[in-house]
N, C-alpha and C positions, 0 to 999 in steps of 0.2 A: 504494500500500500504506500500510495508517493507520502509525501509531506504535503501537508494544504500550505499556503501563502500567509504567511504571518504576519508581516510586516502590516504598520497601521498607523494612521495618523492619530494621535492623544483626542484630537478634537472632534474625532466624527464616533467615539465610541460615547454610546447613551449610559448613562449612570445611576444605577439606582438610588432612590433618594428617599431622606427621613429614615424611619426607623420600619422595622417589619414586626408587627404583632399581629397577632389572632389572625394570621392568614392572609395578610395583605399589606402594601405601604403605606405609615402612617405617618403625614408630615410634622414634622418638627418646629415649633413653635418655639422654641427653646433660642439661644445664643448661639450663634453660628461659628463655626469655625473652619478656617480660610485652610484647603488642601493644595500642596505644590508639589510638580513635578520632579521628583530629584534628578533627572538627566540635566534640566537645564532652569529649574527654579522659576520654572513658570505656573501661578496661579490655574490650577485643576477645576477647582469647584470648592464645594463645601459642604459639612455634614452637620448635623445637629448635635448639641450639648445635652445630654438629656439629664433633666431635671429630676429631682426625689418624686415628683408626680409622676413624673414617666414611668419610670424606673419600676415604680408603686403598680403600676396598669399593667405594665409588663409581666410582673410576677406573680400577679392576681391571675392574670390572663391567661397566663401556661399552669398555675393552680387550681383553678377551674377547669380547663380543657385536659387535664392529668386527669383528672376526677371523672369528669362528664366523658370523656373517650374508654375510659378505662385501660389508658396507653401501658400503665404499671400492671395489672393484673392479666391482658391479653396472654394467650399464648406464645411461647417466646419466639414458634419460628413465625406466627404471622408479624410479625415485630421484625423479624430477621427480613420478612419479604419486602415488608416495605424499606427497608434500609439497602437492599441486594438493587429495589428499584431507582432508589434515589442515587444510588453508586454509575447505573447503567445512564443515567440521566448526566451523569457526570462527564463521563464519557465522552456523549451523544454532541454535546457542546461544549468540548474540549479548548476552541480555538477561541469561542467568547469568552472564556473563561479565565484562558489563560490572558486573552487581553486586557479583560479586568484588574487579572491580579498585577498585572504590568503597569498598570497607568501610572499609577499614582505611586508604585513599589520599587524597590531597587529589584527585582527578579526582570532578568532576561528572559523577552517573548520565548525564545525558543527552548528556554530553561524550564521557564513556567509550562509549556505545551510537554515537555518531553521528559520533565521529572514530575513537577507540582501537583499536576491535575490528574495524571494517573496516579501517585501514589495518595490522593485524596482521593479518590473513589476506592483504590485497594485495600486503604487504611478502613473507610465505613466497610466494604465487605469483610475482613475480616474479623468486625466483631457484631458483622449479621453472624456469621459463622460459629461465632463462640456463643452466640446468644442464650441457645440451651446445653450449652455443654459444661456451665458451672453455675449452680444453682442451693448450693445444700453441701452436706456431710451428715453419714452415721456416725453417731462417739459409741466407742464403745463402754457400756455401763454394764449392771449387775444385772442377772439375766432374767429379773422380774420387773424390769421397766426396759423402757427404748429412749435413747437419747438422740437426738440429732439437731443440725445445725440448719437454722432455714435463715433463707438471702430474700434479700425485699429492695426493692427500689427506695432511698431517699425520699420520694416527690421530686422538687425542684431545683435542677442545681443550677449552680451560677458558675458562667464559665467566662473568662478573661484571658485575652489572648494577644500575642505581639506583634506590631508591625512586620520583622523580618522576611516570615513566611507563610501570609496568611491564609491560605486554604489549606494545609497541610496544618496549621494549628490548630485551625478550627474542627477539624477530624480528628484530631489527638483529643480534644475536647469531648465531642459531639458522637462520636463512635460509642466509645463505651458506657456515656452516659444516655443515653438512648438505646442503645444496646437492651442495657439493664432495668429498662421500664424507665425510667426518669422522662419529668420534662426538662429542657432549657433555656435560661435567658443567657445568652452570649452578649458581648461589648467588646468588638473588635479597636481593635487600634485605630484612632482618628484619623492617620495618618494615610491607613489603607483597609478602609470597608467596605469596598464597592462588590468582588467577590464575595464575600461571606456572605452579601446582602443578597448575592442573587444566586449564593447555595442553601440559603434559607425558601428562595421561592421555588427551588428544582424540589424542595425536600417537601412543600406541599403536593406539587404535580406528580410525586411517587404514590401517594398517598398516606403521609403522615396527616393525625388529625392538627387541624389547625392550631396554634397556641401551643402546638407542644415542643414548635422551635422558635423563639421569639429572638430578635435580636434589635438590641437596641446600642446607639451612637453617642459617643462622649470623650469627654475626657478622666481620668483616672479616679484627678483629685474629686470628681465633679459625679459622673456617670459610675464608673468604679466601686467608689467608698458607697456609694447609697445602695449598689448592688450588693456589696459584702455587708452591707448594716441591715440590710432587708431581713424582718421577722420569720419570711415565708421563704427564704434561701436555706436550704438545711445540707448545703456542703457547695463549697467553691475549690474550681480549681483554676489556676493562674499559670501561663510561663511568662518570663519577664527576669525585670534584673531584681537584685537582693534586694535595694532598697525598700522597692515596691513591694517584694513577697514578704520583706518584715511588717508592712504596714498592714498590708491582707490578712498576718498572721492575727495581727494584735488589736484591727478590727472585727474580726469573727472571732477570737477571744472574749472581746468585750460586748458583742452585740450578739448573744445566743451560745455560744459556746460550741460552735460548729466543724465537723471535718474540714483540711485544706490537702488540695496537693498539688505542691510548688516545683515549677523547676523554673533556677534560677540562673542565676551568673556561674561563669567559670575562667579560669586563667589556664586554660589546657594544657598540659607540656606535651613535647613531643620526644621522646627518649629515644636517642639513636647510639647504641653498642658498637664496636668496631666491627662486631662478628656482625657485618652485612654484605652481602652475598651483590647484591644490585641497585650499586650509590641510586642508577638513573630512577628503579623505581620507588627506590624511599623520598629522592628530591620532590618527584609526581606529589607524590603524598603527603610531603611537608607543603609544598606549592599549597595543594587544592587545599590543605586544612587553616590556612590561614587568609589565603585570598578569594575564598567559596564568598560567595553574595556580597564581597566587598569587606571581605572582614566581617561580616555582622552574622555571627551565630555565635550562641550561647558556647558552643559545644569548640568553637574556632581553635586551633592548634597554634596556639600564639606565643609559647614559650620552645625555644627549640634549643634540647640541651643535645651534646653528640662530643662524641669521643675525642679527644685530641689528634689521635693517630687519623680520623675520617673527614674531621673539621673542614679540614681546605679542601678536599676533593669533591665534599658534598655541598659545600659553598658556590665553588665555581659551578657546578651542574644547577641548582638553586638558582644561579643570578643567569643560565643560559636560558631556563626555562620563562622566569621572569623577565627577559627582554621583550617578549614581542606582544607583552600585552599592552594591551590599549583600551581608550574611553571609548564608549556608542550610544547614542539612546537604547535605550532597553527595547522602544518599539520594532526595532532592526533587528528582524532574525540572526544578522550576522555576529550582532554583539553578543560580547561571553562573558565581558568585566563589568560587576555592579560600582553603581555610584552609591556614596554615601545620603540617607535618608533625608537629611536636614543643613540649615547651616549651620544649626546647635551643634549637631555631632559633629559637622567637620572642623568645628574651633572646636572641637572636647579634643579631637584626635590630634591637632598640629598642639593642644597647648599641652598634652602628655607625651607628646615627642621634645618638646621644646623642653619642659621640666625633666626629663630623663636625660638629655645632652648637659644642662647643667649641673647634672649631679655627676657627669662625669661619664654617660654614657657615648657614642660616636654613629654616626649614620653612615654603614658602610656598604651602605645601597638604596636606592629612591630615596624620598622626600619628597615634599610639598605636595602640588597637585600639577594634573595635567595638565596643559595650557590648551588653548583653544577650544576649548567645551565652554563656553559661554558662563552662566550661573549654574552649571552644573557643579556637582561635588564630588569630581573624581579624581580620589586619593591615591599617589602613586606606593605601589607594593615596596614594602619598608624596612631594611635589616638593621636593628641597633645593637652592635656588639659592646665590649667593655662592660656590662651589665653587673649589677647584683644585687640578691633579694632585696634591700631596700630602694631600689630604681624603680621610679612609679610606673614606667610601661610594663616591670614586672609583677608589681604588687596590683596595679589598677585592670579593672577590664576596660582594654581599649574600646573595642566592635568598631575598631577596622583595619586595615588590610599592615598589621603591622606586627614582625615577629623578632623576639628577641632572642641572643645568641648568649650562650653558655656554655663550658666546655668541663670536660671531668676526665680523670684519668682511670680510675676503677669503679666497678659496680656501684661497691660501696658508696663512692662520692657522687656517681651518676643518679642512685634512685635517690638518694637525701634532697638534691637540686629537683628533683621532679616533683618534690612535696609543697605545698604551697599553704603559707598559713592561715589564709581566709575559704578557698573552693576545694571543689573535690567533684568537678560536676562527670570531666571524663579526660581521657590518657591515651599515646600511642605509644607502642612498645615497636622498635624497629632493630633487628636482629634473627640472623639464622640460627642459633642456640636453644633449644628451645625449654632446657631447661633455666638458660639464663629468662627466657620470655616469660616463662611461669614464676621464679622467682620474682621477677618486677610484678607484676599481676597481683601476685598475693600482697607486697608490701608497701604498691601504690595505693592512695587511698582514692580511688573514685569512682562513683557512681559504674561509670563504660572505660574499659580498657577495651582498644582495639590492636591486633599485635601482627605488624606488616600490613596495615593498612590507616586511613585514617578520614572518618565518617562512616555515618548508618548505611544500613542496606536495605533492601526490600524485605528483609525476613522480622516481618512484624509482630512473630513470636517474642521477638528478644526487647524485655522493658529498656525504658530508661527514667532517670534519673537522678541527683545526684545525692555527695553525701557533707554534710558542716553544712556552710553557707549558699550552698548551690540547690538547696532546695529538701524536700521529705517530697515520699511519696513518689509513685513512679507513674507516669503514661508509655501508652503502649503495652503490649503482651497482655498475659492472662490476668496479669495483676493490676490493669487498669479496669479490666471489666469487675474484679475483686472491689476494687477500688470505688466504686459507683455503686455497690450494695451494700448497705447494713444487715448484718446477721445476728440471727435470735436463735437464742440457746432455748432448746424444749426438752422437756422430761415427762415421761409417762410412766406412772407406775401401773403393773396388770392387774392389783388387788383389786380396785376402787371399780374395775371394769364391767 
């Protein structure tokens, strides 16, 4: 099957607008806020602020239509089907989809077409899949009663999700909390809600009952907190940075006492052993894990420690690969390198390069930005060596295209530099040893170690999440659909019978 034509002008794509409750678009009367283009800082549109009324309607509205559909109590594969449908829907309008997620996003059209949108419809089918396949436990007890473990939907959850990568977060969300009976109110990132808005309308034309995926537009401080303080919210999950998941934490803390599951920031390392086998495809690996969507993932491989004896060879192959990349609008099939989101983040990024050279670090590869991309924000890929745990590019999350250089002579010194004293969200192990690979494994602390590689895969089995400050609580795998049930402990004695 060819490739359809991707390329598109920002301005001729329709946008969905307002907020989506009870089945349809609801405009927003609220405070508006101004969306821009990050290729080149041009004025997009804008989406609504939603207010504690809104917000209030919203969760009323998916609590009602939980109840009145009997979304939670259905059978789990008719639940499965309509989720199997809304994936195939997915699909079906892969190319709008992906334009959506492009407009307003740092995601390349062709990226978004050819990872985003199909691993968003694979991510909802596979917890149509699991729908009825975890539901309960027998305990074992004394042999005149029966004990077992029964799972129940929440109700309502509340689900909060990141600019970076929005329909793939929104199915990290929305999968296994709909999977598992729940309804949803989602609050996509202001920055970029255009997709979500109009996988919320695909997920009525499957046949979800209405209100039972509600998404409403804001911002954090504004839209966000009134979502996690809502009475009828009885668990949120959030990805995002730590900031933000302290505040989620210690808002549903204090307003009901509610489940949360965070995944947050991370300072990733990338551990490269001398015992490696093929500099070129650990360079691939370093590359992609640091300048994937422009730097901006949580999960981004931004600390690069490597042996002394491998240092310079795997340097120069690193800065060959990093030559020939370039800025594009993201509407251009042919671009592969993301811009930075905002002009917030690209003065977060030049002024945590700038405080790392004064402490003594060295820029001994790119800097600044691109030239000729107008107002866009494209950060050139960025090596600072002379580094040490206290250099803020090592201690801060950058989220962009920027990695720092370390070097070690034994195990010993190499896994200690890999440990970080704030995240622990995920790690790559680079080395043909494999017993040296499993010794770092066990003694790194994070969430995802991947080893001769570096980033997820299709195999949606495998959770994540991290561990310290990078978050509690895992999405994805079995344990996210775990994650989306409350389970009640029953006893039966046979006397009373």
């Amino acid at each position: 099957m060819s490739t359809p034509t991707l390329d598109f002008e920002p301005g001729d794509v329709p946008l969905p607008q307002g907020h989506f409750i009870g089945g349809s678009f609801v405009p927003g009367g609220e405070t508006h806020i101004d969306v821009r283009r990050p290729s080149d800082g041009v004025p997009l549109g804008y989406v609504p602020d939603a207010c504690a009324d809104t917000v209030d309607r919203a969760v009323s509205d998916a609590l009602s239509a939980w109840k009145a559909s009997g979304w939670g109590t259905r059978p789990p594969r008719e639940r499965a089907r309509v989720l199997a449908r809304w994936a195939d829907l997915i699909d079906a309008h892969a190319v709008s989809l992906a334009q959506l997620e492009t407009v307003s996003s740092t995601r390349p059209v062709a990226e978004a077409y050819a990872s985003d949108v199909p691993f968003t419809a694979d991510a909802i089918r596979f917890f149509a899949e699991l729908a009825d396949k975890l539901g309960g436990d027998l305990a074992a007890t004394r042999q005149d009663s029966l004990g077992f473990i029964s799972s129940e939907p929440y109700g309502v959850v509340g689900a909060i999700t990141p600019w970076n990568f929005p329909l793939s977060m929104c199915s990290w969300k929305c999968g296994p909390a709909l999977a598992a009976g729940n309804a949803v109110v989602l609050k996509p990132s202001e920055m970029t809600p255009f997709s979500t808005l109009r996988l919320a309308e695909l997920a009525i034309e499957a046949g979800m009952p209405p209100g039972v995926f509600n998404v409403v537009n804001g911002r954090g401080a504004t839209t966000g907190a009134a979502l996690t303080r809502h009475p009828d919210i009885a668990k949120v999950s959030f990805t995002g940075s730590t900031r933000t998941g302290v505040a989620i934490m210690t808002e549903a803390a204090q307003h009901g006492v509610k489940p949360v599951t965070l995944e947050l920031g991370g300072k990733s390392p990338q551990l490269v052993f001398e015992h490696v086998t093929n500099l070129e495809h650990t360079a691939h690996c370093i590359a992609r894990g640091f300048t994937s969507n422009g730097g901006q993932a949580c999960v981004a491989g931004s600390r690069l420690i490597v042996h002394k004896r491998v240092a310079g060879p795997l340097l120069d192959a690193l800065q060959r690969l990093l030559a020939p990349i370039a800025p594009g609008p993201v509407w251009r099939s042919s671009t592969r390198y993301s811009p930075l989101i905002s002009r917030m983040q690209a003065e977060r990024v030049e002024s945590l390069i700038a405080a790392s050279v004064a402490d003594g670090a060295e820029v001994i590869y790119g800097g600044g930005f691109f030239e000729g991309t107008g107002d866009g924000y494209f950060h050139r890929p960025t090596l600072l060596a002379n580094v040490t745990g206290r250099t803020p590019a090592v201690r801060e999350e950058v989220f962009g295209p920027v990695l720092t250089v370390q070097t070690f002579e034994d195990e010993d010194e190499g896994i200690a530099l890999a440990a970080h004293p704030t995240y622990g969200l995920a790690a790559g192990v680079h080395t043909s040893d494999i017993g040296q690979a499993l010794r770092a494994m066990r003694r790194i602390a994070a969430g995802t170690v991947w080893i001769n590689r570096y980033g997820r895969s299709g195999d949606l089995i495998i959770p994540t999440g991290g561990f310290r400050q990078s978050g509690i609580g895992k999405d994805l795998g079995r344990e996210a659909l775990l994650a989306s049930m409350r389970h009640k402990s029953v006893l039966i004695d046979f006397e009373a019978l």
